[in-house]
N, C-alpha and C positions, 0 to 999 in steps of 0.2 A: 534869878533864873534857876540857881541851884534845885530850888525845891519842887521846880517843875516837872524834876526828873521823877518827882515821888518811889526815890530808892532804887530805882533803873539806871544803868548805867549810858542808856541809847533814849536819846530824845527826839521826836519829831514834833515840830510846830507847822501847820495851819496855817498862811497867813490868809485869812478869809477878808474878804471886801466886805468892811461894813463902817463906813465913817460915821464918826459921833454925829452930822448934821440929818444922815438919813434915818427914816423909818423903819428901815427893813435889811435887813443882807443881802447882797448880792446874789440872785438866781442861779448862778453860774458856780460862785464856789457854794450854794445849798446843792446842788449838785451831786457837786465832788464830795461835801460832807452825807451825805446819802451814801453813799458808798463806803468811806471811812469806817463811819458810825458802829454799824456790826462788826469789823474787824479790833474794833481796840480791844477788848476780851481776849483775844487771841496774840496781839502783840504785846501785853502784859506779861502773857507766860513765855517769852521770848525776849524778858529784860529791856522791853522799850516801851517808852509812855509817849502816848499822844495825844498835846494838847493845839486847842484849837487859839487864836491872838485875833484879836481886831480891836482899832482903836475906839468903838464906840463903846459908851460909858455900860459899866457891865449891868445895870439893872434893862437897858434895850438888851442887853446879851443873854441876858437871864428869858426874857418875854422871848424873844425868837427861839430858844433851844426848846421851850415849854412849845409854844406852838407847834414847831415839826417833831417834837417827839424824840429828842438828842438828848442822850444821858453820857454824852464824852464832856471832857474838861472845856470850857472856853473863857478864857479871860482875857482881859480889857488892858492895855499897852495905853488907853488914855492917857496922856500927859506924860509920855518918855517918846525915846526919841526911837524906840526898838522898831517901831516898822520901818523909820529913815535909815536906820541901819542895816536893814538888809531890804532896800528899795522895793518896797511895797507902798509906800504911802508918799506924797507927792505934795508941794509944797503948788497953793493956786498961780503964784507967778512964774512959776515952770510949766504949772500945764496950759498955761495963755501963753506964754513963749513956745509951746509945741517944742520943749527940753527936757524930758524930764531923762532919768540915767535907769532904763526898767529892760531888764534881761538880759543885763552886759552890754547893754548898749543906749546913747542916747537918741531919743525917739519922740516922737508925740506921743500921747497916749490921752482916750476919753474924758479920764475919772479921775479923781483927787487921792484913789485907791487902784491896786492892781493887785492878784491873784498869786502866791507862791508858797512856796514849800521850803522847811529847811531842815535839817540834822545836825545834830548836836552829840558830841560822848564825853561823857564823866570822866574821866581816869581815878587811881584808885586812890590819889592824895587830893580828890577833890578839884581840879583843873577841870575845867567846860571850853570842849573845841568845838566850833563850826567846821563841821565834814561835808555838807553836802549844800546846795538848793539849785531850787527851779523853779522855771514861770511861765506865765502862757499857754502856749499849747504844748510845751513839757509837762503840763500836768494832766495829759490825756492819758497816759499809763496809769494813775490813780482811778482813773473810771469806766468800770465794768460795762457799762452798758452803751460805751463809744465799742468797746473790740465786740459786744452780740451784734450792733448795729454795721460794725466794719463786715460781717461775713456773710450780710445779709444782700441779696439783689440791688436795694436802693444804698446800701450806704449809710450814712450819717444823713444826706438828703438832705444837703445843706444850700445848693443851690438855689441863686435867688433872692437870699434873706441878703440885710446891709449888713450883718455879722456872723459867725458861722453858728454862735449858738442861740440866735434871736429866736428859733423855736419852742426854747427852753421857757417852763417854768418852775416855781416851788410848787412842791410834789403836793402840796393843798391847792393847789392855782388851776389844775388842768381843766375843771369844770364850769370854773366862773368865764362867762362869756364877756364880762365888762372889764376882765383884765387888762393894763395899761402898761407896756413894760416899761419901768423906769430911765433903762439901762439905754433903751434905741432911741432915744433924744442926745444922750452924749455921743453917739458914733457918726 
């Protein structure tokens, strides 16, 4: 995990929903990575790296970053236990027992993955602390175009839908008419 920092003393990770059995990444954190994306250039010169985790194998991680046009870090937690350790990824007999332990609390939750953020700092002997994380809809401050929509008449204009962000898609998707959202069969 050290070398994640790539010489920065401030880490942030990404944990994006993308399990190794699906095809695609999660609508939801392509998002939030949307928004991210142009900011790491700027959080570089401000001694913190950010990189993006998900547990699907990094050659799927490589083909989605090339598709929406992501030139941040994203690597592959395949086969460690890092997303169970900071409750992002979800073991199937906890999400059929409607237990899993996701946002400081235990809860049902749709997906075999869920959506969070964390921080990390270096110290100067080398020591890696967990300072921070969030999840859910704590990760609404990461995205810019939730606070243009907060100031507008309708809102987010989220009424209606079985989830709040089911109108979402990836930012290549808004034109195809035969689009199928993966994500509203789990909720």
């Amino acid at each position: 995990m050290a070398d994640l920092f790539n010489g920065r003393s401030q880490l942030i990770t990404y944990h994006f929903m993308f399990d190794p059995e699906w095809t695609e990444g999660c609508k939801s954190c392509s998002f939030i990575a949307d928004h991210y994306h142009p900011s790491v250039v700027h959080l570089e010169h401000r001694d913190v790296s950010l990189v993006t985790v998900s547990r699907a194998p990094l050659a799927k991680l490589e083909a989605s970053k090339k598709r929406m046009g992501w030139s941040f870090k994203w690597v592959s937690s395949f086969g460690s236990d890092f997303n169970w350790d900071y409750q992002v990824s979800f073991r199937p007999e906890d999400v059929a027992k409607q237990q899993v332990y996701y946002n400081y609390t235990i809860q049902s939750f749709p997906a075999a993955e869920g959506p969070g953020i964390s921080v990390f700092h270096k110290d100067e002997a080398g020591n890696v602390f967990h300072t921070y994380s969030s999840y859910s809809r704590g990760l609404d401050m990461f995205i810019t175009a939730y606070h243009l929509l907060d100031i507008v008449p309708k809102g987010r204009d989220e009424t209606g839908f079985t989830y709040g962000m089911q109108w979402l898609r990836h930012h290549d998707r808004y034109s195809d008419p035969g689009f199928v959202d993966p994500f509203a069969k789990l909720i």
